[in-house]
Structure formats: structure tokens, C-alpha cells
C-alpha positions, 0 to 999 in steps of 0.5 A: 152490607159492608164490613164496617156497618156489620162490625158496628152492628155487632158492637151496638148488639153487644153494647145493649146485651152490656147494658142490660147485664150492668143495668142503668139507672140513675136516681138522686137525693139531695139533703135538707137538715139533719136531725140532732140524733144523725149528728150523733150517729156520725161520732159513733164506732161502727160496732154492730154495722159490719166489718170492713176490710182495712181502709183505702185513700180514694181521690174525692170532690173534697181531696183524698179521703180514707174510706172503709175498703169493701164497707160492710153496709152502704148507702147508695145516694148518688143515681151516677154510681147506681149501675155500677156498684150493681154490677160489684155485687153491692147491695146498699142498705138505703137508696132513693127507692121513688127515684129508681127507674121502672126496669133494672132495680126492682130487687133493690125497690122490693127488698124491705131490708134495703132502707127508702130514704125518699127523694132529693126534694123529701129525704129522710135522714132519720131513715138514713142514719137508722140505716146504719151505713159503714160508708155513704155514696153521696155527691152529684146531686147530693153535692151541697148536703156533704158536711151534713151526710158525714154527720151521719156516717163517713161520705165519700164524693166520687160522681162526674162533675162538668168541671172535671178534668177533661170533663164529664165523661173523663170523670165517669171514668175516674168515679169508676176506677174510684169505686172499684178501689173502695169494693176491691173490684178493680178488674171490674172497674177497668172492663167498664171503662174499656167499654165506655173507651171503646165506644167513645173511641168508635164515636170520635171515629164515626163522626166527621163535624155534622151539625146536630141539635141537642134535644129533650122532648117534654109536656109534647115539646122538644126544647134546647137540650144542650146544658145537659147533654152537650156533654156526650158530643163533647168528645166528637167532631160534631157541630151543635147548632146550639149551645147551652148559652144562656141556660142557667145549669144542666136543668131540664126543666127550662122552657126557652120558648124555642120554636120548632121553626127556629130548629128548622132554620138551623137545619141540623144533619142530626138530633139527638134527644132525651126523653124526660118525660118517658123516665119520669111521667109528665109533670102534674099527671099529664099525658106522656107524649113519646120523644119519637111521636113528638118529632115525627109528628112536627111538620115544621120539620118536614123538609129538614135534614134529620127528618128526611133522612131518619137521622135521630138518635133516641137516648134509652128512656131512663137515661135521665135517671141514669147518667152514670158510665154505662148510660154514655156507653150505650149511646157512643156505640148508637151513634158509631153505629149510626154514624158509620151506616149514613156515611 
């Protein structure tokens, strides 16, 4: 084994002991209207919620902002910062408990004094505001409910946006830092994003312009996968077989009609696929059929690159809940390791 394979697997093996110590998930909740008494709230003093410690200016979606710096009571909306507030020690006062993933977060669903605000298609603002929270998390799919959070209570807009400069990984780092300054986990905040650098770094390092298809496997089919996670080759010298034309958002949702054939056709060196289904369940109670499964099983894809040289790469299975910084890390440290051992 040569040094460079024993070094990237010593790295993939710290990654996941990283992983499970930061713990990913992700969980989203957008909102609907906000009763009258929510809009209230937002007029209120924090009397009886908490002290915080002063104010800081963060930079937001929507400018700087001044927040509560170490906010005594916080509601957790936005699945991207989910992981790490958990690894600041936070303990939020609400969050979208049916949203969680299965593993990782079982103390924040059991936890009776952590508040369930529902889910981004039923949220339950008066479970909100009866929260009392100093400070809301919202943005990422909670982006276009701003104004009526802060009715509620002070909202600050950290989360990653594809439009961000230097995009979406760039901008984990940023939402990161962010919220470090806001719980005065500063050192916290720059260990996390050393981690993500050097796994990308390691990445960018690994690849050398192979083509890859960009997967995400659901209902026992693998579709374009490109709009959502196009955003973890951005940084690396790979080559997408296809793009996110013609895919109207990062929905995973879609159903192109693309045929496995077709994927056959462009004979991708690689595939990297999310598994939708194994974070989620099936839509409407159907079976689960496991991403590996799905494309073991394909034999239009038999004679390709990827499949006869067993070069796919699985993203974890609650990365669709996830999606925050230490969801990207994990999967750059996959693929230098990955990378670097087929080279």
C-alpha cells in the first residue's frame, strides 16, 4: 500500500470519527402566516427569556445585523446550521423535531422542553413564539418567511446560498465563522472549517478532470442529480457528464425521464449519488430500494466505467437532511480517498 493511500486512509478514518462527534444532520422549516399574537411577541422585551451576553454585528442575507451574542434561548430553523450549534454546546428551545434524521439528534427529539415547531410544509408558529426564543436561526429554506419570523423574535440569516460569493461551500464556511461569533465559539468555528479546507484541499488535490455523473437515486431510479449536488464538484477538476440545465431549482424531486441508457451513453468514469429515499422513506409509504442496490442491479450499466471499476462514491444517508459544513466534509475526505487509490 503506498503512503499516499495509507495517509488518505487515515484521513477518510478521522473524517467519520469528525462526523460522528459533530454529528450531521439537516432538517427544514418554511413558514406559512403568522398568527396576530406572534407579531405581538416580536414587540416584546426579552424579560423572562434569558440573558444574553451584550450584542454582536453579524453579516446576514439581509446585511450586517446586530444579534444577542450567546442568546439564552434559541430556535433552531435552518437543517444547515443544525451540527454545528451541536457541536457549540447549543441546545435550542424549538426545531422541526419530524425533520431530524434517525441518528445523531435523538436527545434534541426526546427532550420535551425542546419545543416541535413542525415541518416546512406545516409549521407551527404559535409553538414558536410560545417558545420564547432570544434569537431565531432561520434562512436556507425558511428564506422567504424572514419579515414574519422577526415578528416573532430577532431572526438572523446565516445559511449557504449557491449565489454566494465563491458559492456554496465558500459560504458553509462563512455561516460557520458567523455562528461562532454569535455563541462566542470562535475556535470552535475555525477547527470546523480547517476540517472542510482540508478535505476539499485534498479533493481538488485527488481529482485530475474525469467525467462523473451526479446521481440521486429514488422511487428505484437514479435521476439527474446535478442542481443539488453539483455544488460538491464545483471546487474540483471533474468533469459532469451533465449539467443542471434545464432543472428548474436544486429540487430532488424532479423526474426527468432520464434513461439509464442514456447515462450509458456518456460513460461516466464515476458517479456520485445521493440517496433521497434512505433519508426520508419513500413517497407515499413506498418501498425503499437502497442507492447501491439500485445501481448494482442496473445492467444497462454493466459494461460502463463506473461499474466495472467499482467507481462510486455513496454520499451518507442522511446527507439530504443535512447539507450543512460538516455534511461536505465528510464526502471531499470520500473522494481524495477514492480519488487518490484509483489513480
Amino acid at each position: 500500500m503506498s503512503a499516499a493511500r495509507k495517509t488518505w486512509e487515515s484521513s477518510a478514518v478521522r473524517s467519520v470519527r469528525f462526523r460522528k462527534t459533530l454529528v450531521v444532520t439537516s432538517a427544514a422549516l418554511c413558514a406559512g402566516m403568522v398568527l396576530s399574537a406572534c407579531g405581538e411577541s416580536g414587540k416584546s422585551s426579552d424579560e423572562g427569556k434569558g440573558k444574553s451576553e451584550g450584542n454582536v454585528t453579524v453579516a446576514t442575507a439581509k446585511g450586517d445585523l446586530e444579534v444577542p451574542r450567546k442568546p439564552a434561548r434559541v430556535a433552531a430553523l435552518d437543517n444547515t446550521s443544525f451540527a454545528t450549534l451541536k457541536a457549540f454546546g447549543v441546545k435550542p428551545v424549538a426545531v422541526p423535531k419530524a425533520l431530524l434524521p434517525n441518528e445523531g439528534f435523538e436527545d434534541w427529539k426526546n427532550d420535551s422542553s425542546i419545543k416541535d415547531v413542525g415541518t416546512h410544509r406545516e409549521p407551527k408558529f404559535e409553538v414558536l413564539n410560545a417558545s420564547e426564543p432570544t434569537l431565531i436561526i432561520g434562512g436556507y429554506r425558511f428564506t422567504d418567511h424572514h419579515d414574519k419570523l422577526s415578528k416573532i423574535a430577532k431572526t438572523v440569516d446565516v445559511a449557504p446560498s449557491d449565489e454566494a460569493k465563491g458559492g456554496y461551500v465558500n459560504a458553509l464556511k462563512t455561516q460557520t465563522e458567523a455562528l461562532g461569533k454569535i455563541f462566542a465559539e470562535e475556535k470552535k468555528a475555525a477547527e470546523i472549517v480547517a476540517a472542510l479546507d482540508k478535505a476539499e484541499q485534498a479533493a481538488v488535490a485527488a481529482t485530475k478532470g474525469e467525467k462523473v455523473f451526479l446521481g440521486v437515486a429514488s422511487a428505484g431510479k437514479v435521476d439527474n442529480g446535478a442542481s443539488r449536488i453539483s455544488r460538491l464538484t464545483q471546487p474540483l477538476s471533474l468533469k459532469n457528464v451533465l449539467g443542471a440545465e434545464g432543472q428548474e431549482s436544486t429540487s430532488v424531486h424532479d423526474n426527468s425521464g432520464l434513461a439509464p441508457e442514456t447515462i450509458a451513453k456518456l460513460n461516466p468514469d464515476w458517479m456520485i449519488v445521493l440517496d433521497r429515499d434512505a433519508a426520508v422513506g419513500g413517497e407515499e409509504g413506498a418501498k425503499v430500494v437502497a442507492a447501491k442496490k439500485i445501481v448494482e442491479d442496473m445492467e444497462a450499466w454493466d459494461k460502463t466505467t463506473f461499474r466495472q471499476k467499482n467507481q462510486v462514491i455513496y454520499l451518507s444517508n442522511d446527507f439530504y437532511l443535512t447539507e450543512g459544513i460538516q455534511a461536505y466534509t465528510l464526502p471531499f475526505y470520500q473522494g481524495a480517498t477514492a480519488f487518490t487509490a484509483a489513480s
